[in-house]
C-alpha positions in Angstrom: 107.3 117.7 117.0 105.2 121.4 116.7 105.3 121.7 112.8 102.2 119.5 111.1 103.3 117.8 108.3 100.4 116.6 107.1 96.8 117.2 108.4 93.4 115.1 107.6 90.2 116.8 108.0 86.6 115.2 107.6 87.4 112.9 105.0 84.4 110.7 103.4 84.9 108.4 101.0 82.8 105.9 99.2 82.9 102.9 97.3 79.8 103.2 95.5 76.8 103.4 98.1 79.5 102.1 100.6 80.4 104.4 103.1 83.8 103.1 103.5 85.7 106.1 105.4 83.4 108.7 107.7 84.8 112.0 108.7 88.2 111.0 109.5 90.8 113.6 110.5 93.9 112.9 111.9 97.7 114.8 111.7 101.0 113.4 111.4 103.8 115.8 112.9 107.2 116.3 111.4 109.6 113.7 113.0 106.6 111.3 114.3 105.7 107.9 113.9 102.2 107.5 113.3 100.1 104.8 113.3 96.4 103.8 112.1 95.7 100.4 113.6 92.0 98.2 113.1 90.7 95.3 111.9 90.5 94.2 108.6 88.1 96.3 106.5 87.9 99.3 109.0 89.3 101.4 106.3 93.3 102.0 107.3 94.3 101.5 103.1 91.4 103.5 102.0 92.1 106.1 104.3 95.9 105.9 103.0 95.3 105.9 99.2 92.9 108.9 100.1 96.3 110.7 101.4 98.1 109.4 98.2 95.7 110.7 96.0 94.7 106.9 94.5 91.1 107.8 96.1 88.9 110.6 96.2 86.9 112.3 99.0 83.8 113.9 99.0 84.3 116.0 101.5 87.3 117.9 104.3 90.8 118.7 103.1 94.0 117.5 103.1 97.1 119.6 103.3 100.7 118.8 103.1 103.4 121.5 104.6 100.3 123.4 104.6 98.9 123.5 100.9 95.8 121.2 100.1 96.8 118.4 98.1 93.5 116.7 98.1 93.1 117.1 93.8 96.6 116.6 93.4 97.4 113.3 91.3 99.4 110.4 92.8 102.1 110.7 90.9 103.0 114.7 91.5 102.6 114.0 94.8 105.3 112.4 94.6 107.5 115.1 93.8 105.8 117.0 96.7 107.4 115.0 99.0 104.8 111.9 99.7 105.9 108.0 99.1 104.0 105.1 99.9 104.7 101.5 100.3 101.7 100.0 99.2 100.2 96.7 100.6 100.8 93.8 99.0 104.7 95.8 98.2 104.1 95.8 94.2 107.3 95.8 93.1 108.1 95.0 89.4 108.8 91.5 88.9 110.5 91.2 85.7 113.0 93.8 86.7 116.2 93.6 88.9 116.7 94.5 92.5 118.4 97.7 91.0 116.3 98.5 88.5 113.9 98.3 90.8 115.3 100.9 92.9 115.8 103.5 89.7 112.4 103.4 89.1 111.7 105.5 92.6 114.3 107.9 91.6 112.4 108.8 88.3 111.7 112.5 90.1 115.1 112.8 91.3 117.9 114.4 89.0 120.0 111.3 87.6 123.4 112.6 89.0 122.1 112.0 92.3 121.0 108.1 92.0 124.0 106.2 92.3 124.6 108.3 95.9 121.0 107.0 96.6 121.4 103.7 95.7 124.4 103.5 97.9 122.0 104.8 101.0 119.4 102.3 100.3 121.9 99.6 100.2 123.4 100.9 103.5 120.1 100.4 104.7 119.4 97.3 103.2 122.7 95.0 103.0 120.6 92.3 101.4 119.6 94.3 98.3 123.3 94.7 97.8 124.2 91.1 97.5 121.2 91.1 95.5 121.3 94.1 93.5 121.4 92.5 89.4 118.4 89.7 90.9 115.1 89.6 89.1 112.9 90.9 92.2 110.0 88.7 91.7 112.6 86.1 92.7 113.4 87.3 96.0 112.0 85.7 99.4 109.1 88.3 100.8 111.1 90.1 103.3 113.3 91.2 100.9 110.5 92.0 98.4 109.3 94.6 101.3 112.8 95.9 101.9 113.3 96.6 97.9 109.7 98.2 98.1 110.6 100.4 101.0 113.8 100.8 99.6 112.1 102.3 96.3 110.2 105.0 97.9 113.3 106.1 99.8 114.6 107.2 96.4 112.0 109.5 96.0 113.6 111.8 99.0 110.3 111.4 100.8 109.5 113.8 103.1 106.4 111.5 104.1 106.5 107.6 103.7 104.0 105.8 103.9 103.5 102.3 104.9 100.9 99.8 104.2 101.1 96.8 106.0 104.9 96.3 105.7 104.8 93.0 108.2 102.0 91.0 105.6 102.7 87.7 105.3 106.3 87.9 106.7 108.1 85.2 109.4 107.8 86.9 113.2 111.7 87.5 112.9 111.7 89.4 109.7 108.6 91.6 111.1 110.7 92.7 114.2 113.5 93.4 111.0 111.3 95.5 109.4 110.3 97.2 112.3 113.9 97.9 113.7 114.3 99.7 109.8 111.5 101.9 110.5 112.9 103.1 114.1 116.4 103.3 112.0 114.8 105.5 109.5 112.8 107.5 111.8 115.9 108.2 114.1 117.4 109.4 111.2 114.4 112.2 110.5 112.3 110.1 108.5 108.4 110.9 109.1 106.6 107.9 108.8 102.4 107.2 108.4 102.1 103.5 109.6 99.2 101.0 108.2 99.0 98.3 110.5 97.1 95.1 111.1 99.9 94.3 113.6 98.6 96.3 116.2 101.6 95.6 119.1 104.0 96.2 117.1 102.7 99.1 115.2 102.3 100.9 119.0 105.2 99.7 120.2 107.2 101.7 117.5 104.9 105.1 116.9 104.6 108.5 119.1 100.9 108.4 118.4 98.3 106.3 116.9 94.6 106.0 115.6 92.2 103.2 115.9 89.7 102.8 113.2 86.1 101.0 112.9 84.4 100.5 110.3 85.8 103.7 108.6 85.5 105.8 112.0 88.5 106.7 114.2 87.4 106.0 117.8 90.5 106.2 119.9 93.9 108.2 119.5 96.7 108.5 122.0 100.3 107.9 122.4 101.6 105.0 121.4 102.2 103.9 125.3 98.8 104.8 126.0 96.7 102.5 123.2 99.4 99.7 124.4 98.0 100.0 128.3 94.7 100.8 127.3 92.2 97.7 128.2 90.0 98.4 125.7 92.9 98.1 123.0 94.1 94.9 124.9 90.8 93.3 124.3 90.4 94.5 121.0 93.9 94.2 119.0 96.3 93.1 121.0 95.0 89.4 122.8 95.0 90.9 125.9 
């Protein structure tokens, strides 16, 4: 896990006079799991969208496979090789389950989709019994599959997660979570937003803890899990 896949240096970034992120810098390696756990408002999405080229900062790079993407826009990133899963999952309603799914493809070469769709629904069983649905009909764990699902046909060489277990049943959470070992196992490199501290850790090589827009602890997954400090703080111990 030697080759840096993507690399955060000194990033600050504002909200008006708000100094929402402060000299952040952080790496995700190829093959890894990594995680950026907090509270609420310490800056994980901000610090995400900065990656994804939704937000600007003022200052430090950020290089993917070792070119700066930093001025890149969001959506020829995505041809780079970035996808993320954005909070809150932001799927199209109106449109079908598989409809749904063509619209990540829309970088792809159209010969390849229907081999893609067939991975996703390998992945996701329940988007294939519910491929011709209208997606704003589905129940909310299978709105995050179908929004995971979307970036994978992008061929990301990143994804990126935003709080994929928001507002889902406990059981559906540890669901989700299985899928992102799955994916991972299978040489996906994954960037995880988490409010969900336990099981965020529990599932990456390495994570970052973030306060009010400063990282103040990294370390192995294992090692933020047995840490006190983290026990106190995010996980109820």
């Amino acid at each position: 896990m030697e080759n840096t896949l993507l690399n955060v240096e000194n990033i600050n970034v504002y909200y008006g006079a708000i100094h929402a992120i402060k000299d952040v810098s952080f790496h995700v390696n190829q093959g890894e799991i990594v995680t950026l756990i907090g509270a609420n408002g310490a800056g994980k999405t901000t610090t995400l969208q900065t990656v994804s080229g939704l937000l600007r900062s003022k200052t430090g790079r950020i290089t993917f496979e070792g070119k700066e993407i930093q001025h890149i826009s969001p959506d020829k990133l995505v041809s780079h090789g970035l996808a993320q899963v954005p909070e809150g999952r932001r799927i199209f309603l109106q449109m079908s389950v598989e409809e749904n799914l063509e619209m990540g493809a829309y970088t792809q070469p159209p010969a390849g989709i229907p081999k893609d769709l067939e991975m996703v629904f390998d992945l996701f069983p329940r988007l294939k019994e519910r491929r011709r649905q209208i997606a704003g009909t589905l129940s909310g764990g299978e709105q995050q599959m179908l929004a995971m699902g979307r970036a994978l046909m992008s061929h990301p060489k990143l994804l990126m997660l935003d709080e994929p277990s928001m507002g889902l049943a406990p059981i559906l959470v540890e669901q989700i979570f299985e899928i992102i070992q799955d994916l991972n196992r299978k040489g996906s490199t994954i960037l995880l937003v988490e409010q969900n501290a336990q099981m965020a850790l529990s599932v990456a090589h390495r994570g970052y803890v973030l306060e009010t827009g400063n990282v103040v602890t990294t370390g192995t997954g294992e090692e933020l899990i047995r840490s006190p400090e983290i026990k106190r703080a995010y996980l109820g111990g």
